[in-house]
N, C-alpha and C positions, 0 to 999 in steps of 0.2 A: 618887515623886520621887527622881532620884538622889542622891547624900547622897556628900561625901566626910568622911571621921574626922578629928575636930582633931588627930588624931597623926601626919596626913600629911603629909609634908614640900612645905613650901612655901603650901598652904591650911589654914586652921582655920574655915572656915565651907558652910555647906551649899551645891551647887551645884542652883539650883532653874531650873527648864526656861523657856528666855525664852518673852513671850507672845506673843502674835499678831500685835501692834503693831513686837518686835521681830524677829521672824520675818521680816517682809513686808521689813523696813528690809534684813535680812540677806541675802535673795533675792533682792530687786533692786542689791544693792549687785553682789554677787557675778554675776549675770547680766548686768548691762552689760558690767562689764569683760569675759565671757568674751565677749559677743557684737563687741565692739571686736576682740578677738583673733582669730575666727572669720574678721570681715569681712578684715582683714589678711592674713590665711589663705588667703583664697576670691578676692579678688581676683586673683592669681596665675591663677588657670585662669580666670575670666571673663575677663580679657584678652590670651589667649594668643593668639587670633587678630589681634591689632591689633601686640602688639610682638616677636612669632615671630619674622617677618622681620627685625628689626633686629640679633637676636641670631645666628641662621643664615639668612644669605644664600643665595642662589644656588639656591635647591631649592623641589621643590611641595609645596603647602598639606600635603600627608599627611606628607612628610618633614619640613618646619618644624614641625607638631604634634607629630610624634614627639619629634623632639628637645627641644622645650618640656616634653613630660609624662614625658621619661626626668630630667629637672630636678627636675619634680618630684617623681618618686619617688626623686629621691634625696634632696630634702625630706626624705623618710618616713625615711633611713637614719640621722638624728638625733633621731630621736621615739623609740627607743627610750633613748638615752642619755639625751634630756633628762625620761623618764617616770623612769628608774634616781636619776640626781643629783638632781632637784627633788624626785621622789617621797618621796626618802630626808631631803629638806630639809624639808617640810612635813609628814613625820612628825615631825622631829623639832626643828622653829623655829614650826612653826604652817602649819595652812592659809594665812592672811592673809599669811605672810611669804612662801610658795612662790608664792601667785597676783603679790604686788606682784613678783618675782623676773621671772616666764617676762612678763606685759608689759612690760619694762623691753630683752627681749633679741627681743620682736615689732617695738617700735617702730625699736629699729636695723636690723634686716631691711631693715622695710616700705621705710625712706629711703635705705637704698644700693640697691635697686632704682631706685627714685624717681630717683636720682641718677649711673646707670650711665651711662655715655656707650655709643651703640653698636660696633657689628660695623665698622663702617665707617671709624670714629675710632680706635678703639684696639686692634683685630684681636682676638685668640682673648681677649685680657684683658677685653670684655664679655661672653661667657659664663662664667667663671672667677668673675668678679663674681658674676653671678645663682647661680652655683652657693652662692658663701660664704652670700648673703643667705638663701637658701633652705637652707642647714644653718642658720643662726644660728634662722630662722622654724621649724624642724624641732626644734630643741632648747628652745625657747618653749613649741611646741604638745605636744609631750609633756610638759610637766610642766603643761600647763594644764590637761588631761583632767582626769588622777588629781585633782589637787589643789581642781578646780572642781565637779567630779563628789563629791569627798569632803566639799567642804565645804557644798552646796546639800542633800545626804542628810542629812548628820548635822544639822544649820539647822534641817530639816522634822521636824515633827510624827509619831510614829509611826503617826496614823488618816490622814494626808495623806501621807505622803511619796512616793509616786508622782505626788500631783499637783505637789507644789513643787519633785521631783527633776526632773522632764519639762522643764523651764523649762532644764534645762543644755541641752537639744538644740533648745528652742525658741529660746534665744540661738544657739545651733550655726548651725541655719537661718538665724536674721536676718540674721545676718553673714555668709552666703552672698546671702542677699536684700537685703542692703542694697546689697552688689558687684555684684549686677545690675542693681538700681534706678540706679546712679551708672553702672552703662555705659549703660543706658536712656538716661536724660538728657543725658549725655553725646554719646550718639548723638544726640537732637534738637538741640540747642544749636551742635554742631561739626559739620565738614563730615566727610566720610571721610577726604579728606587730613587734613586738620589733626589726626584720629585716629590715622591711620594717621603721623603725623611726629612728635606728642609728647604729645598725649592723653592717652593711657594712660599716661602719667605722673602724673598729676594723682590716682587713686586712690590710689597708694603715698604720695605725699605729704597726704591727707586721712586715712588711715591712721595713719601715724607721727606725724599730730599729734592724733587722740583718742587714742593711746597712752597721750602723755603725760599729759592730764587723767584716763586711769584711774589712772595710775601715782597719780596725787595719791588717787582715790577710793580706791582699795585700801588705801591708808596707812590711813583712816580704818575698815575691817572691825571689825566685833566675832569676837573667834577663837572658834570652837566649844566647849562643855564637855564634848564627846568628847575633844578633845586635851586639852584642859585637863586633867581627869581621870584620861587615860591617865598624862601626865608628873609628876602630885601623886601616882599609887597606885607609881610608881618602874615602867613598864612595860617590856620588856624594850627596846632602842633597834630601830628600823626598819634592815633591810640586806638584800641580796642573798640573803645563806647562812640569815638568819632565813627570809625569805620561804620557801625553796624547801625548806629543814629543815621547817620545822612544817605549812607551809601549801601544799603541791605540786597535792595534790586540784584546791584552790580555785583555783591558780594556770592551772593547764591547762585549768581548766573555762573561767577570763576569754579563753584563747586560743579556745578550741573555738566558745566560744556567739559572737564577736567574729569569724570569719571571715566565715560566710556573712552577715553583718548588715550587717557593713563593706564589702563588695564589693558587695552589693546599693545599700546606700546610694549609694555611689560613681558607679555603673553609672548610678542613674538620677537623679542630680544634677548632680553634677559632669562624668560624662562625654555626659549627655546634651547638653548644648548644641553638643556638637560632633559629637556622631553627627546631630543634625537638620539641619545645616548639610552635615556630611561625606557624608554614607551617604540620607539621606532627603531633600536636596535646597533643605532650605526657605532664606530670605536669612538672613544672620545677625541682624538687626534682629528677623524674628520668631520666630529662636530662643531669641533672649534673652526678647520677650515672653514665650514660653509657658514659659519656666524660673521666669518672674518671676511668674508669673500660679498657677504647680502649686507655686512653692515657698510663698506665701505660704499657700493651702488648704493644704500639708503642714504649717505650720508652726501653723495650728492646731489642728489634730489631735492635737500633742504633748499635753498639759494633757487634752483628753479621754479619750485612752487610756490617761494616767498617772491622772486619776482613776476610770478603771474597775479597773486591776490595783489600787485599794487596798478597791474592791470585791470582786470575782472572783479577785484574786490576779494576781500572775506573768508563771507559770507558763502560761495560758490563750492570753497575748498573744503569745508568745516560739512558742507550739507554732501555734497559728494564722497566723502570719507564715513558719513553716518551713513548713507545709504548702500554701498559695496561693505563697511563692514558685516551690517546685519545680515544683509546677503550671502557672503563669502566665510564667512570664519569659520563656521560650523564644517563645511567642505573643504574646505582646506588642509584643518587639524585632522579632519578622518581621512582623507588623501595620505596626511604626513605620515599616520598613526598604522597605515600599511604598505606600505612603500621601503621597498629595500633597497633601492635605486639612489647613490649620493646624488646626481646632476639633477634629477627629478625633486627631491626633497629641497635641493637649494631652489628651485625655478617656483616652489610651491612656496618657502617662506619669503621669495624675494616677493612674491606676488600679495600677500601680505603686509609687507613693508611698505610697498606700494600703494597701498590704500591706506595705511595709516599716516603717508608722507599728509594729507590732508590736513590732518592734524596738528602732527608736529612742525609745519615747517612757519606756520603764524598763530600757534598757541599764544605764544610770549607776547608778541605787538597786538594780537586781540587784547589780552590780559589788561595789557597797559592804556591800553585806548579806551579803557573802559572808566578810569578812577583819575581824577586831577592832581596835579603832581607833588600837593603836599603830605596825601596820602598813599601815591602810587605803589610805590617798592611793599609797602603792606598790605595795600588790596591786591595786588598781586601774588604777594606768597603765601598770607594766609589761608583764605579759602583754598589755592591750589597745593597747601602740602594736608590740610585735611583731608581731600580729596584721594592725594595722592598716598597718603598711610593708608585712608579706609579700602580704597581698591588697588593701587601698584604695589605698595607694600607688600599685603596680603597675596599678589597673583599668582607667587610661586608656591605659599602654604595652600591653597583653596586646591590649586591643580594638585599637586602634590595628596595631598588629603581625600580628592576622588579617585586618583588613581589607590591610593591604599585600600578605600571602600568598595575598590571592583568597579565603580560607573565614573571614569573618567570622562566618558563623553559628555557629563553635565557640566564641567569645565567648558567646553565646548559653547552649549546655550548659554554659562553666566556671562561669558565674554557677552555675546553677541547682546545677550538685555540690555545689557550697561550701557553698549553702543547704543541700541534704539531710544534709551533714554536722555542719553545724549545731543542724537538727533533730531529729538522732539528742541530740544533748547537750541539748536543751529534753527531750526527751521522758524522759531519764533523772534529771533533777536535778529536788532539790527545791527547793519553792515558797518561795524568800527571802522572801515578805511573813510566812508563819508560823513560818521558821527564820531572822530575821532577827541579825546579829550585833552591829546600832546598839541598843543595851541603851538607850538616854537615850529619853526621851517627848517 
């Protein structure tokens, strides 16, 4: 049991590991909210086909996309500031204060989208709009990562904590899955006009109002006795110059093993539904199904593979996922990319998914197993939302932008480098579940 000394300033009594009952409370406290944040998140690209046009007129489906996913990767060019300021906040205010922080700055996002008037009403000033909303959503989601990621690892049990950590990506998923389910219904309920005129409004605004009921759950978190402990032993303060002074290794490692993961992820999520629609043909109604149908199998899969790496470790999972992606990616997208066959296109991207379960399902407890916990929540999201702008961000413009060029299939190979580069860094690093830096039980 961890133990702090009655002559440490601010506690005089033992810090004894919560049990099971408090655990469960903690996990799911903290994984609603992130999966609330996700959905808000993920909405954005699941209805970029319906309010593309309202923002950039005048142009074809490939041009309105483009311009949509250059939006949002500029999303991504606040994810690293807001992993830098929050990261550096909930080292040093608490988990519970940085997570109640970045929902508070999702929900205003979510509703000035919600709430843009178009292209048509008030000229270049609705895309200006969606720009801020998507910086304000970009400075949210990066200090969500670190801060959600750090707090679900340290929460968890040291004989579990890949299965309780896995639940940050399994929220991850929902709230992509929940975004589709609501354009799903959406699509039954309304006509395509009525979609296509105001519709897609209706998300942003379901969004920004569970926001605010997390904003209330969050308040209620119990804060971790990693932080706790850190700030009673007088730990050094979390920052920038700390991070990259002591901790460089571990920091470039969060970049390295977070490329080819994040572009993978990307590729066959997020920018999937638009390659099935754009490049492979299929209606968008059942692109969405088969998004909705392979997200929800991915999103099981988290929890199993997190509780295998607390068996086997790692290490296993990370180098297995770097070696089928390099493999597989390239054949897969050219399968998808001729295939007019829905059940075959879903069995081709779940198969995909599948291999990138590797990744995502102990990205996060790697992450955190790697940095000691007065810097954690920052080594954590910084390097990984740098990572995550230079290649997730980007994976929809880069695709998007070869298909314009005529040679999409180099989309295809950039996935697959990223990975091999990737798995050069699995295959060198060691196995965070037995050099783990979360000391609490």
């Amino acid at each position: 049991m961890s133990t702090v000394s009655p002559s440490s300033p601010g506690i005089s009594r033992p810090l004894s590991p919560p049990d099971r009952r408090q655990r469960l409370k903690a996990i799911v406290a903290g994984s609603t909210g992130n999966l609330v944040e996700w959905y808000d998140w993920y909405a954005y690209s699941a209805f970029t086909l319906y309010f593309a046009p309202h923002f950039f007129p005048d142009e074809d489906r490939t041009a309105q996309l483009l311009s949509a996913a250059a939006i949002f990767a500029v999303g991504f060019l606040m994810r690293p500031v807001g992993a830098w300021l929050m990261g550096i906040y909930a080292d040093r205010q608490g988990r519970k204060s940085g997570l109640t922080l970045s929902v508070a700055l999702m929900c205003a996002g979510s509703l000035l989208i919600a709430a843009t008037p178009s292209y048509q009403s008030i000229g270049i000033g609705a895309p200006l709009l969606l720009v801020l909303a998507r910086l304000m959503q970009g400075l949210s989601i990066g200090g969500e990562y670190g801060a959600s990621a750090t707090y679900l690892s340290e929460m968890a049990g040291r004989e579990r904590r890949g299965f309780y950590s896995s639940f940050q990506y399994v929220t991850l998923i929902a709230g992509q899955l929940v975004a589709i389910c609501v354009l799903l219904l959406l699509q039954a309920v309304l006509t395509e006009a009525q979609l296509d005129a105001w519709g897609w409004r209706i998300p942003f605004v379901i969004g920004g109002a569970l926001a605010i009921l997390v904003f209330r759950l969050r308040r209620g978190m119990a804060e971790t006795h990693s932080f706790e402990k850190a700030r009673a032993q007088g730990a050094p303060q979390s920052g920038f110059l700390e991070l990259i002074r002591r901790h460089p290794r571990e920091t470039l490692t969060v970049m390295l093993l977070t490329a080819g993961g994040t572009i993978a992820f990307y590729a066959y999520s997020i920018y999937m539904q638009k390659f099935l629609v754009n490049t492979t043909g299929l209606s968008r109604e059942t692109a969405s199904e088969i998004n909705a149908v392979t997200l929800f199998l991915f999103m099981l899969l988290q929890p199993l593979a997190g509780a295998l790496s607390d068996r086997v470790g790692r290490k296993p999972l990370m180098v297995g996922f770097g070696v089928l992606g390099v493999l597989c990616t390239y054949p897969i997208f050219s399968a998808l990319a001729t295939t007019r066959d829905p059940l075959l296109a879903g069995v081709l991207v779940m198969a995909g998914l599948v291999i990138v379960t590797g990744y995502t399902s102990i990205n996060a407890v790697v992450k955190a197993e790697l940095f000691p916990a007065h810097i954690r929540a920052l080594g954590v999201a910084l390097p990984y939302a740098l990572a995550n702008t230079l290649f997730g961000g980007t994976a929809e413009f880069v695709a998007l932008w070869f298909k314009q060029a005529g040679i999409e299939q180099a989309f295809y190979m950039y996935v697959s480098v990223m990975i091999a580069i990737s798995l050069v860094v699995y295959a060198r690093m060691r196995d965070t579940r037995q050099y783990s830096m979360i000391l609490e039980d």
